[in-house]
C-alpha positions in Angstrom: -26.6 67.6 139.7 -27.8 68.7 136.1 -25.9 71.5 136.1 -22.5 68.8 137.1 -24.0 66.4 134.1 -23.7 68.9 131.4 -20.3 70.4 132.8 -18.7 67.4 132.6 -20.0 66.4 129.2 -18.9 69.7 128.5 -15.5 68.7 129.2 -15.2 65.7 127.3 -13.6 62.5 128.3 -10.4 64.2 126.5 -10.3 67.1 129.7 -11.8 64.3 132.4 -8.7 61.6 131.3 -6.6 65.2 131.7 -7.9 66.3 134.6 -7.3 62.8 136.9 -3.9 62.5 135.6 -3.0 66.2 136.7 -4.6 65.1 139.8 -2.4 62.0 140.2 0.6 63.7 139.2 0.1 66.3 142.4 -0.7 63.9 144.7 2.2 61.6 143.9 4.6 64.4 143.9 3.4 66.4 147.3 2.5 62.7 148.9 6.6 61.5 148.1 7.7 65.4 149.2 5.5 65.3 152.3 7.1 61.8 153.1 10.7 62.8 152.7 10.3 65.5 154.9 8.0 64.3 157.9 10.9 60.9 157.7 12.9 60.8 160.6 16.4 61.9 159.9 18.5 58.9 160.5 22.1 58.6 161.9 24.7 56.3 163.0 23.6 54.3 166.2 26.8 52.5 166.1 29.9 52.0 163.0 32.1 49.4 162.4 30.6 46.4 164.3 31.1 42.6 164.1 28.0 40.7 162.2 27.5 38.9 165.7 26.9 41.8 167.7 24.4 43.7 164.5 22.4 41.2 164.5 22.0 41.0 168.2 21.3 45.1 167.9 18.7 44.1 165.2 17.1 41.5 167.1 16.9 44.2 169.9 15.5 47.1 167.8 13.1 44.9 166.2 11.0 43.7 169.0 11.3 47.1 170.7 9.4 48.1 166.7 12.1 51.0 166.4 12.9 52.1 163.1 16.6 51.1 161.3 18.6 51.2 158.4 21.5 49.0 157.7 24.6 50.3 155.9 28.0 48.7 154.5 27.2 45.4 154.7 25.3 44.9 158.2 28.3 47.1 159.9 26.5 50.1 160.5 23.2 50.7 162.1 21.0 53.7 161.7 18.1 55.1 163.6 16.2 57.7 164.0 18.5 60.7 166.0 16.0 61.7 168.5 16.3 58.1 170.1 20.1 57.8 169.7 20.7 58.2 173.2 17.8 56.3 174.5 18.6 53.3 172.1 21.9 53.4 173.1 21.5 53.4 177.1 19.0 50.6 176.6 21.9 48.3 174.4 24.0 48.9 177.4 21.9 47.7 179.7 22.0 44.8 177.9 26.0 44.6 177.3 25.7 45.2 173.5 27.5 46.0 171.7 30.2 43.7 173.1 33.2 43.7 170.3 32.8 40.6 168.7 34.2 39.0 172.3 32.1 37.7 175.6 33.5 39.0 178.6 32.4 38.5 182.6 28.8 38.0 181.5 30.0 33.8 179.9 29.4 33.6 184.3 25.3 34.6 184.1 24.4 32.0 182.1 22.2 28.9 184.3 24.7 26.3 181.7 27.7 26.9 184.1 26.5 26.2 187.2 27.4 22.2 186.8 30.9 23.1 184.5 34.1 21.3 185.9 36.9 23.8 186.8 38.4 23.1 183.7 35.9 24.3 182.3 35.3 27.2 184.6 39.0 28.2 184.1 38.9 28.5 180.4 35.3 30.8 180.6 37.7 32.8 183.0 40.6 33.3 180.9 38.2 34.0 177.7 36.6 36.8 179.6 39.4 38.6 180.4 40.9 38.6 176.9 37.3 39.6 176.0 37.1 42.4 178.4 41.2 43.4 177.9 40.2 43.6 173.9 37.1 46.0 175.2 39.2 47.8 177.0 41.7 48.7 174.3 39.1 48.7 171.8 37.5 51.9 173.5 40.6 54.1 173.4 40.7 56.8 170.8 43.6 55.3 167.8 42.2 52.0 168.2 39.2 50.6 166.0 39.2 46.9 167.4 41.7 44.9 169.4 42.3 41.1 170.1 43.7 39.4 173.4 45.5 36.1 173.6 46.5 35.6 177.3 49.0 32.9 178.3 48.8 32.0 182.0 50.5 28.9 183.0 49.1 26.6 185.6 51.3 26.2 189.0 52.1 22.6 189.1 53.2 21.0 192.7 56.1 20.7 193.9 57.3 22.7 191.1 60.0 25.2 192.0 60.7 27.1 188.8 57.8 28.7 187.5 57.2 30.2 184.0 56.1 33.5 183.8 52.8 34.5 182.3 52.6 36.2 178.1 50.6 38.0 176.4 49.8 38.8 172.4 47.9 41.6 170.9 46.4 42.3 167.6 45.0 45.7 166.9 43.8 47.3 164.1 44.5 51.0 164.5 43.8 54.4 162.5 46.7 55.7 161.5 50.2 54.9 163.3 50.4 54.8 167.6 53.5 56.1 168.8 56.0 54.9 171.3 53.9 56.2 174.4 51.1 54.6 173.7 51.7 51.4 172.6 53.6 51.3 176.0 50.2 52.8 177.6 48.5 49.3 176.0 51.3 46.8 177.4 50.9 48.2 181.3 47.5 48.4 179.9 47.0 45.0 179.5 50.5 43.7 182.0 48.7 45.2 185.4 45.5 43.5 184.3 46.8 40.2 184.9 48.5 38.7 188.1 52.1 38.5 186.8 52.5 39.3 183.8 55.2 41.4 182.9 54.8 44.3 180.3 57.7 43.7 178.4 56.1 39.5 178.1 53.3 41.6 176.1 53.8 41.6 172.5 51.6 44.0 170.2 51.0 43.8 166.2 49.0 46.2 164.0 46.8 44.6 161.2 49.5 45.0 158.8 51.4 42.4 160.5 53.7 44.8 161.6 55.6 44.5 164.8 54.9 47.2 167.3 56.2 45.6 170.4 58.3 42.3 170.4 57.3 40.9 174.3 61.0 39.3 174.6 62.7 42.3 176.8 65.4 43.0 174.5 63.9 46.5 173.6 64.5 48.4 176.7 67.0 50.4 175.5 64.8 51.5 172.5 62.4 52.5 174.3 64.2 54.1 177.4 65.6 56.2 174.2 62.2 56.8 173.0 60.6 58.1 176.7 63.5 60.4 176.4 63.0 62.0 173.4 59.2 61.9 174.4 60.0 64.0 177.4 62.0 66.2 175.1 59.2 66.7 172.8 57.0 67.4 175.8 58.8 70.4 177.1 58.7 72.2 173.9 55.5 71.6 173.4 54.5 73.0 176.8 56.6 76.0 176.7 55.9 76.9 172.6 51.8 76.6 173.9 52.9 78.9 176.3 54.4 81.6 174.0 51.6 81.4 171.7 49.1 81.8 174.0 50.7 84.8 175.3 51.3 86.3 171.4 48.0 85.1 170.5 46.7 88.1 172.5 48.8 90.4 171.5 49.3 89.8 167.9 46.1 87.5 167.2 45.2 84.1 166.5 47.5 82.3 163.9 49.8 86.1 163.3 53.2 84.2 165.1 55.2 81.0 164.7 57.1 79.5 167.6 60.1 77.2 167.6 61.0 75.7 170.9 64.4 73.5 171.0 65.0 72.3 174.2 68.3 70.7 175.0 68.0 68.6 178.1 70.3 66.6 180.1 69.1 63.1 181.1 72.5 62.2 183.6 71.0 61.4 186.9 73.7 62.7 190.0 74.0 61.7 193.7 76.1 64.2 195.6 76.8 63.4 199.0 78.9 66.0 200.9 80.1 65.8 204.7 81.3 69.3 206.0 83.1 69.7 209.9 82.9 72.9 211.6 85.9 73.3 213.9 84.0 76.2 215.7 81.1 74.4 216.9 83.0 71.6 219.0 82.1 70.4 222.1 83.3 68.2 224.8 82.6 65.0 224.9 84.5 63.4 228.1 87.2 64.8 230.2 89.2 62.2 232.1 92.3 63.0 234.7 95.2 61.2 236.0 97.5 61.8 238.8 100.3 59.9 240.1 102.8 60.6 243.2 105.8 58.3 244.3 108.8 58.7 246.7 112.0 56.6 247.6 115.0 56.6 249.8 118.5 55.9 248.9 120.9 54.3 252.2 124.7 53.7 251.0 123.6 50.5 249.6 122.6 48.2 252.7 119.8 46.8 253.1 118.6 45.5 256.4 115.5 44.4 258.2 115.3 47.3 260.0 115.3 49.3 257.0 112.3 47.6 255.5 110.3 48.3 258.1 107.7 50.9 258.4 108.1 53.9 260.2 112.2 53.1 260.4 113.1 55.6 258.2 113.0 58.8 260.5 115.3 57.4 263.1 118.0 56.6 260.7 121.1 58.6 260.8 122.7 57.5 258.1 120.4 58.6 255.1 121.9 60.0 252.2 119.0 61.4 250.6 114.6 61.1 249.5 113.2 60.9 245.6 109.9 62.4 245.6 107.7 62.8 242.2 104.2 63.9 241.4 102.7 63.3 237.7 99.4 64.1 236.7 97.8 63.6 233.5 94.7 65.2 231.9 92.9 64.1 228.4 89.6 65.6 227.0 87.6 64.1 224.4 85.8 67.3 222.1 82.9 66.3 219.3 83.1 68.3 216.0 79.9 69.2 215.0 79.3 67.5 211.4 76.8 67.9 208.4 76.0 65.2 205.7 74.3 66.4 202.7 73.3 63.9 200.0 71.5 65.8 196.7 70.1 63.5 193.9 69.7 65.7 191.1 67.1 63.4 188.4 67.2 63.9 184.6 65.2 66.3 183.0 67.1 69.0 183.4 67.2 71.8 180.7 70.2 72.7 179.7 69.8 75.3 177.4 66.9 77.1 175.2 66.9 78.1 172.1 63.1 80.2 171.6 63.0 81.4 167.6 59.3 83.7 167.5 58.1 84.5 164.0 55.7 87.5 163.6 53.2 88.9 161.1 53.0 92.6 160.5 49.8 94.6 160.8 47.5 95.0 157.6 45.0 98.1 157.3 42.4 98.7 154.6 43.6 100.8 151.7 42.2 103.9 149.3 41.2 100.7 146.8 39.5 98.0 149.4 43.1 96.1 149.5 44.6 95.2 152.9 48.2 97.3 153.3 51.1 95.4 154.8 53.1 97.3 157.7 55.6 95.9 159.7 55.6 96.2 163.6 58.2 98.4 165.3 61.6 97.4 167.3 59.9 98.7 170.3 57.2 96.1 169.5 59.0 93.1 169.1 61.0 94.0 172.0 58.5 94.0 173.9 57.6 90.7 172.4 61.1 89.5 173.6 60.5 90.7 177.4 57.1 88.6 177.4 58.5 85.5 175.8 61.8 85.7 177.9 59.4 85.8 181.1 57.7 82.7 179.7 60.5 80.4 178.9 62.1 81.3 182.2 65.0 82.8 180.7 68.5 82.3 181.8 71.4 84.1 180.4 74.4 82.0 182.6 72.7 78.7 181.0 73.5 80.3 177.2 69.8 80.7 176.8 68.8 82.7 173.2 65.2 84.3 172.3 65.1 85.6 168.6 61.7 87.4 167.6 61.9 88.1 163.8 59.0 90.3 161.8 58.4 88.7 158.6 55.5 89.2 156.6 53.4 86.0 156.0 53.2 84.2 152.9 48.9 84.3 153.3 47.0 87.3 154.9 44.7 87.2 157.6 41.2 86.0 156.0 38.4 88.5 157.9 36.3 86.9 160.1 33.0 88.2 158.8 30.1 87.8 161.2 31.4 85.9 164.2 28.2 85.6 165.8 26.6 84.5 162.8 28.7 81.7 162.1 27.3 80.3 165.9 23.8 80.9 164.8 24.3 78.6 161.2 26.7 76.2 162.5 25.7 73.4 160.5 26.9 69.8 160.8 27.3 67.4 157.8 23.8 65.3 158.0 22.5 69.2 158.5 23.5 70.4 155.1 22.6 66.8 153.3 19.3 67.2 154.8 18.9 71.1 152.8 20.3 69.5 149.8 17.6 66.6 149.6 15.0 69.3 150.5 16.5 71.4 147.8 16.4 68.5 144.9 13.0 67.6 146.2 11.4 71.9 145.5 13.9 71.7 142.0 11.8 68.5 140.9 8.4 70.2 142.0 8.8 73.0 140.6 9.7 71.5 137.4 6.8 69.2 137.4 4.4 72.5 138.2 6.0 74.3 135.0 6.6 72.1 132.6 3.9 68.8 133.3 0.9 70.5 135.6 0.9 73.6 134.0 0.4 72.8 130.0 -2.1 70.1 130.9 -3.9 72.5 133.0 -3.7 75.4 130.4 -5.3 72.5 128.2 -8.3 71.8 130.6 -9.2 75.7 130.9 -8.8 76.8 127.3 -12.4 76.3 125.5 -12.5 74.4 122.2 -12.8 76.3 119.3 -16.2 75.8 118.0 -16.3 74.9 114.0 -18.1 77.0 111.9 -21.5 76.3 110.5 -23.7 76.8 107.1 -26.7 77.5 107.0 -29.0 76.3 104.3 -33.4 75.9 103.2 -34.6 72.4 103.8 -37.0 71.0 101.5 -39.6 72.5 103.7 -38.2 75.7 103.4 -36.9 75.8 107.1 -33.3 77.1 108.0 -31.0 73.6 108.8 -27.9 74.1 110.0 -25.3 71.7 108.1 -21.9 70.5 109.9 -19.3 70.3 107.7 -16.2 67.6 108.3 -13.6 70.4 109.5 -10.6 70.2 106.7 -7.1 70.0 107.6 -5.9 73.5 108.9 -3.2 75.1 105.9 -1.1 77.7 107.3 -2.8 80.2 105.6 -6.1 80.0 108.1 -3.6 80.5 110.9 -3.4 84.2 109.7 -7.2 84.8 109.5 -8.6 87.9 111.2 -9.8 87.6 114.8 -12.5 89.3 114.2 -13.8 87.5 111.0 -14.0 84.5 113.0 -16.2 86.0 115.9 -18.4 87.1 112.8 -19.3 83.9 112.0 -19.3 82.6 115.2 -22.3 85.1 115.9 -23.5 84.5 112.4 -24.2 80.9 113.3 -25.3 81.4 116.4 -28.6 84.1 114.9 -29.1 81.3 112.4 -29.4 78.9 114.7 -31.9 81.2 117.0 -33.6 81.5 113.7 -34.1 78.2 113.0 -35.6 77.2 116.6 -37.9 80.1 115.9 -39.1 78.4 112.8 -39.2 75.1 114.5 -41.9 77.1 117.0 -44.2 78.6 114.6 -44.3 75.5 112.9 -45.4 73.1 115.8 -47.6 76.2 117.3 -49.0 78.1 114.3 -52.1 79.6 115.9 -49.8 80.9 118.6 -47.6 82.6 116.3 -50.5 84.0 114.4 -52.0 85.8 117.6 -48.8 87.3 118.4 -47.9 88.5 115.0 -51.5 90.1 115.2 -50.8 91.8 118.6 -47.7 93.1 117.2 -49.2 94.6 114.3 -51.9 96.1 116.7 -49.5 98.1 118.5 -47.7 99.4 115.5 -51.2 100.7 114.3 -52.3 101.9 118.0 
């Protein structure tokens, strides 16, 4: 504990006050560096969320005692990532987040069990514009939605009855096209008992009109499907070509133009065809027919009416006999009725235009050389994409493959597998940056703060020189001097003049405790002397 005292008198309160503030300085620095990086790294629990249903989250995550941060305003809600998922299952469970809208759960509350049907009937129609504007709220395009449902109410002995509209607000990211704002009207029109999907009207945030709900725009968007349809077959047969060149020429090396010109007439054809050769009878029905008569000189008696009187007349003149007999047969032609509806859709005609890059090999100087393909190549090329457009020459079908060089080389895909290994997302590489800032500022604390003030605690201070000089009883004194103000001339002084006096002061100083001994212990002093001068003389 001595030893302690004197070291830190030693050191002065100067070095102590030096000392604890170097100390402070570390342990601030490494305490705030160890805290940044031990944090949990936060992310987005859920974005772009009504205040009603963030604070319902917050209630949540604050009695569960689960760390959050809050972002733009109370719309986004951060937590820690490894209990994203967990956080997120357990919301669920509890229907949050539910869109800024209540749906079926308005029926769980105990307040509803003594509600009138009025009452019962406008909780009913708010949850299913709630859970419509959930619905449409969850598809990709769509950031929020809003339902207004008009159902009338069937009044007795009513005849007519109106029919049932809806309106929808969305807010959307970026434009929707034709198909799917027609996807969110039968979206929304086979949700409800009635309801029509051209009685659905639809507006974007802008105030723009995406779907009027009056019917009049059925031409515009039978129009539209078609074109859709258009735009689908060339999109499935050009993913078809360049998946096929893809492999032959690699990834991004071809360009393919599909136009597709289809016919959108619908035909019935109905065609009735009789063979004579396959006939067959049907009915067959005969007839025959005999009569006779006898001619007598024009009388006409009793006798000659009689039956059986004929033979034993003399005076006949002659008999009329005839015999008819009559045949007619019914035959059934054998008969074939063909009815072929042919729909639209139809191509008509292709026109396939297929763009390809050339090969590049490594030069003498490190340069990538351009070389075109060969004819046999591209034709080739033509075979494959003929085969995969279904090619039809009687149709006026064309397939052109061109070799162009491109405007931009191929960039070299340097280390595949590495770029799986150091795949990093975005919060990724702002989590190295902050760890990188954090090292920069440590390091510049170590070298330019810790490091002088330590460099000041381990140098020794420079001891000032002292005099010596004879007291009045003739004893060595050492006399301190007020050190002077240092002139730039004693900064050139020889090192080894000032060890000199260093040691110089130091003998003096030995010599004056020596002094101080013989003069509080004379008779000791005198015995040793005596031995001393004993030895020289032995």
């Amino acid at each position: 504990m001595n030893g302690l005292t004197e070291f830190i008198k030693a050191l002065g309160p100067a070095r102590i006050a030096a000392m604890g503030a170097v100390a402070a300085i570390l342990i601030g620095v490494f305490a705030f560096i160890i805290f940044r990086v031990t944090a949990p790294q936060m992310t987005t629990l859920y974005n772009e969320m009504t205040l009603e249903d963030s604070a319902a989250i917050v209630s949540q995550l604050e009695s569960q005692g689960v760390q959050f941060e809050l972002k733009r305003e109370g719309s986004t809600i951060l937590v820690p990532r490894e209990q994203v998922a967990r956080l997120r299952m357990q919301l669920a469970a509890e229907g949050l987040p539910t869109g800024g809208s209540i749906g079926y759960e308005i029926f769980d509350r105990t307040d509803t069990l003594g509600a009138t049907s009025f009452v019962q009937n406008i909780n009913h129609l708010r949850a299913m514009e709630g859970e419509l504007s959930r619905t449409i709220g969850s598809l990709d395009r769509i950031r929020a939605a809003r339902v207004h449902l008009v159902i009338p109410e069937r009044q007795l002995f009513q005849r007519d009855r109106r029919p049932p509209s809806a309106s929808i607000v969305l807010n959307v990211r970026g434009a929707l096209g034709p198909g799917e704002i027609r996807a969110v009207q039968h979206l929304v029109a086979t949700a409800v008992d009635g309801l029509d999907p051209d009685r659905v009207s639809i507006v974007d945030e802008s105030g723009r009109l995406l779907a009027s709900g009056v019917g009049d725009d059925e031409d515009g968007m039978v129009s539209a499907s078609l074109q859709e349809r258009t735009v689908a077959v060339e999109s499935r047969l050009r993913n078809q070509i360049e998946e096929i060149l893809n492999s032959v020429v690699g990834p991004g090396r071809a360009r393919v133009r599909v136009n597709a010109e289809v016919d959108y007439n619908r035909l019935t054809e109905t065609t009735e065809t009789f063979d004579p050769e396959g006939q067959v009878v049907r009915s067959t029905q005969t007839k025959e027919e005999a009569s006779s008569s006898l001619s007598r000189n024009g009388q006409v008696t009793v006798g000659n009416q009689l039956p059986n009187q004929e033979g034993g007349q003399g005076d006949a003149n002659g008999r009329d006999t005839a015999t008819l007999t009559e045949e007619i047969t019914n035959y059934e032609i054998s008969k074939s009725t063909r009815t072929e509806i042919i729909e639209a859709g139809q191509v008509k005609r292709l026109s396939v235009a297929v763009l390809v890059d050339g090969t590049y090999q490594p030069d003498g100087s490190g340069n990538n050389a351009y070389t075109p393909r060969s004819q046999e190549t591209l034709d080739r090329i033509a075979v494959l994409v003929r085969s995969a457009v279904g090619f039809d020459a009687a149709r006026g079908d064309s397939v052109e493959v061109v070799n162009l060089q491109f405007a931009l080389p191929p960039q070299d895909d340097l280390l595949a597998e590495g770029d799986e290994l150091f795949e990093f997302t975005r919060d990724d590489i702002i989590r190295f940056a902050e760890l990188g800032v954090l090292f920069l500022i440590a390091l510049l604390l170590l070298l330019f703060v810790v490091r002088p003030l330590l460099r000041r605690i381990v140098t020794p201070e420079e001891k000032q020189p002292q005099e010596l000089m004879i007291g009045p009883d003739g004893t060595l004194v050492v006399e301190t001097e007020v050190p002077q103000e240092e002139t730039p001339e004693d900064e050139f002084v020889i090192e080894w003049l000032e060890q000199a006096k260093q040691e110089g002061a130091m003998q003096a100083s030995s010599i004056a405790k020596v002094g101080g001994m013989i003069k509080d212990h004379p008779t000791e002093a005198v015995n040793i002397v005596r031995g001393w001068l004993d030895e020289q003389a032995a």
